[in-house]
Structures are given as structure tokens and as C-alpha cells.
N, C-alpha and C positions, 0 to 999 in steps of 0.2 A: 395646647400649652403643656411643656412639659413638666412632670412633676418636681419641686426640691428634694433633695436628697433627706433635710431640715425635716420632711414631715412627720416621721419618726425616730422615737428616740433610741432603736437600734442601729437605727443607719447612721447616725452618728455617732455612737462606740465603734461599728466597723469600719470606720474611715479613718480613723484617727490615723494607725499606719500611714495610711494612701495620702493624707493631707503633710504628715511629717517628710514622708518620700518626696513627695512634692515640690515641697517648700523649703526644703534643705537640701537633700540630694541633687534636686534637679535643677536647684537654682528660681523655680518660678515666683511670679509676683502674687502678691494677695488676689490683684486682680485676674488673674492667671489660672488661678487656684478655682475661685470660686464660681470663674468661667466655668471651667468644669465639674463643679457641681451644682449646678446650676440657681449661686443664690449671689447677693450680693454680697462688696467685701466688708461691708462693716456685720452683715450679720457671722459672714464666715470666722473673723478677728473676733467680736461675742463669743462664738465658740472655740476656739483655740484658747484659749482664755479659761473656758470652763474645763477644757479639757488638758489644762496645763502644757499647750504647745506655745515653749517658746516665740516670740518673733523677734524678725532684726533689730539691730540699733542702726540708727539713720547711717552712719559710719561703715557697717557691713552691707548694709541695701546700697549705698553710691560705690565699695569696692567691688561689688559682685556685678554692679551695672556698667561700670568702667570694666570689670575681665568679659565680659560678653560684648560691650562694643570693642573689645579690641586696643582699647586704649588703656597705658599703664597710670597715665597722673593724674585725671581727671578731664572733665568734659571739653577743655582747652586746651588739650595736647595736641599738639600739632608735629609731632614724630620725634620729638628729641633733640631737633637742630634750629638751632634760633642766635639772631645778632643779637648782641648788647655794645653798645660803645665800640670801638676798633676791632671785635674778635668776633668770631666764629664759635660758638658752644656747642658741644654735644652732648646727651643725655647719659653718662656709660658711669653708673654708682661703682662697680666691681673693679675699674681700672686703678690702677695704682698712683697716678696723677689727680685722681677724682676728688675735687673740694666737697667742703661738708655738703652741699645739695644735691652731689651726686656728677657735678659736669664736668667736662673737661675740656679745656682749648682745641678746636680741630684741629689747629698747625701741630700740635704734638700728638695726634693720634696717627697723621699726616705721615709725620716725622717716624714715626717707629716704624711705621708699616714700610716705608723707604728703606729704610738703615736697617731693620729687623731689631734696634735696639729704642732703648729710651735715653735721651740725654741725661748727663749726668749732673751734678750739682754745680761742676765750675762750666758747664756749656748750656746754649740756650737752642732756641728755634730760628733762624733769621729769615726772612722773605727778602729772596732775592731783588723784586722789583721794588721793597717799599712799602707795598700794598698789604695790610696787615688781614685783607679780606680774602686775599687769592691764595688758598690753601690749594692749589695743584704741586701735586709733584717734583713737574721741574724747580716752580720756584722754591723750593724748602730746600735749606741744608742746615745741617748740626753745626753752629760754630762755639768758639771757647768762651765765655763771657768779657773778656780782658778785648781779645781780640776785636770783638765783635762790638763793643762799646769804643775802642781806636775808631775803626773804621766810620759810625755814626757822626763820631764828631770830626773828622776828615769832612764827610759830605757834608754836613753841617756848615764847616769853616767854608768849602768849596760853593755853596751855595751865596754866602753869604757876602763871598768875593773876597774873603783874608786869606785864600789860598788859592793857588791858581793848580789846575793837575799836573803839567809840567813839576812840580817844586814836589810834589806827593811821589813821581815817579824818580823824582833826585834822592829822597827819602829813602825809598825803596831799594836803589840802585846803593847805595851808599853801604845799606847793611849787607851787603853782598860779599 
């Protein structure tokens, strides 16, 4: 059996260093800790305590655990891109479209990356097919908002059978 480190009480002033390196610099756990020195962690935390070494608050223990798996939000991240109702979200806090939790609509991330720009106040994002899920490429284009709200209720009407597309391309032909 091998001995605690605990048995004397110099080896525990010269550790104090090697527990703080530890447990701060390196990121490890209590139980981490006391693995290597070979005692338990409630006796280890007794001592850290006598010897005025800080420990985490639950808040820094779950952020330090979340930057070692790799994940930024916590233990249900799932990479940043998640549906909610009709859209596509992405995780991106530093974009300039970014609502308060940090997301942003993929068709406009979509969109910029296409155009090289960001839509402006009077244009929106439109999906070409309809489909408000199908953020490819092709289907994205920048339109005006004015325009782009015509067109809606065009297909709208055309759908509904108050306009036939004949009479839309009269329409069109007319402002010619």
C-alpha cells in the first residue's frame, strides 16, 4: 500500500504549489488531484481549505468542463445549428445579424457568403423554391422587400385561383 502524502505535515506545506498548479493551471478535478496524491477528495478539499487554496464555484467547474469536451454551451450542444419553426439557426454571437442569444438565420449567412455582402434594410433573403429550410445556394437570392412581398402575393392569388399566370405575364408585358 502506498503511503499518503497526508502523513506528514511537511508534505503538505510542500505541496501546496503542486496542488494549486494542479488545480488551476492544469485544469484538473478534485478527483484528479487527489489521485495523485494519493488520498481522497474530501480529505484533499479539508486541506485546501486549511491551506487557503481557493476552489471552483459550480459555474467555473461546468465552464472548464464544457472547454475540455470541446463544447462551447454546455453539455447539450449539439454544434451550433438547430431548427426552430420554418428556419435554420446558426450559433455565430460576433456576426453582425446576431440576435441577443447570439444566432443567426442560416439563409443570411447563406446569403452573404453568395453576394459577398449582407442584405440591406429595404431587401430581404427569398428561397427560391418556397422552402424556408433549403438554405443551398442556388436556391438563395437577395431581393428588395417591396418586390419580394409583390411576388408572394402573386403566388398567393395564383394559388388560390384569383389569378391565372397568363394575366401576371399581361402584367408584366404591359410595364414594358
Amino acid at each position: 500500500m502506498q503511503k499518503s502524502w497526508f502523513n506528514q505535515r511537511s508534505d503538505i506545506l510542500n505541496c501546496k504549489s503542486d496542488i494549486e498548479n494542479w488545480y488551476w493551471q492544469n485544469g484538473l478535478k478534485l478527483e484528479e488531484v487527489a489521485e495523485r496524491l494519493l488520498c481522497s477528495r474530501q480529505l484533499l478539499a479539508k486541506y485546501m481549505d486549511k491551506l487557503g487554496i481557493p476552489r471552483r464555484t459550480s459555474k467555473e467547474a461546468m465552464t472548464l468542463r464544457m472547454k475540455q469536451l470541446g463544447r462551447e454551451r454546455g453539455p447539450n450542444w449539439q454544434g451550433g445549428r438547430w431548427e426552430s419553426g420554418n428556419k435554420i439557426f446558426v450559433y455565430a454571437p460576433n456576426h453582425p445579424k446576431a440576435r441577443h442569444n447570439g444566432c443567426v438565420p442560416e439563409h443570411v449567412i447563406v446569403a452573404e457568403q453568395k453576394y459577398g455582402r449582407l442584405p440591406t434594410s429595404k431587401e430581404l433573403v427569398h428561397h427560391r423554391d418556397g422552402d424556408s429550410l433549403n438554405n443551398e445556394p442556388s436556391n438563395i437570392k437577395i431581393a428588395k422587400r417591396n418586390a419580394h412581398n409583390v411576388l408572394h402575393r402573386v403566388v398567393v392569388c395564383i394559388r388560390s385561383g384569383e389569378l391565372e399566370l397568363r394575366d401576371v405575364e399581361v402584367l408584366l408585358n404591359e410595364g414594358n
